[in-house]
matplotlib code that plots the C-alpha trace (Angstrom):
import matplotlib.pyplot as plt

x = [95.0, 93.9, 96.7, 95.8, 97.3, 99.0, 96.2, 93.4, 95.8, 96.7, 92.7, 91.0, 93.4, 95.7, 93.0, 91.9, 95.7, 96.9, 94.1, 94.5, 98.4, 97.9, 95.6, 97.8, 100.3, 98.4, 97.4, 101.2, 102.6, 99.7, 100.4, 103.9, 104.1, 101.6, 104.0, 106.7, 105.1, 103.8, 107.5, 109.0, 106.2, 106.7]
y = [78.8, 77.5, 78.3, 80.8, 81.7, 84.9, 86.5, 85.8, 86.3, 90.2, 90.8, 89.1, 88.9, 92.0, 94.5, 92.6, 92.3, 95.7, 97.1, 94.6, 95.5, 99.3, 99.0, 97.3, 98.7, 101.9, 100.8, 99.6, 103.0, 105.4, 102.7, 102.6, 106.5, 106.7, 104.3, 106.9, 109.6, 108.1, 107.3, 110.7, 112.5, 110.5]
z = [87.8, 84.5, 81.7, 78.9, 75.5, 75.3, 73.3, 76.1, 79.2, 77.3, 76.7, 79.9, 82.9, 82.3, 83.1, 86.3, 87.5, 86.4, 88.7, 91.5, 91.6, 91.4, 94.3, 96.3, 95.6, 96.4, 99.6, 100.9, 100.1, 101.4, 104.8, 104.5, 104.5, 107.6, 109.2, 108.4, 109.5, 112.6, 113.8, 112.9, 114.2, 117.5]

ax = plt.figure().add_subplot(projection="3d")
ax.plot(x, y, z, "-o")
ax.set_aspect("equal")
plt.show()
């Protein structure tokens, strides 16, 4: 990865990771809570 200042990294990569993480992170709990479900209901 190439190394930015603070000022680009905050304009330029913050939006792209903020939305990559909340998708994920999205994504693990909607599966993590089918997983739950799945057990209990079984």
């Amino acid at each position: 990865m190439t190394k930015l200042t603070t000022n680009e990294a905050r304009q330029g990569e913050s939006g792209h990771h903020v939305r990559w993480i909340l998708g994920v992170s999205l994504t693990l709990a909607i599966l993590a809570l089918a997983v739950l479900f799945g057990m209990t209901g079984s």
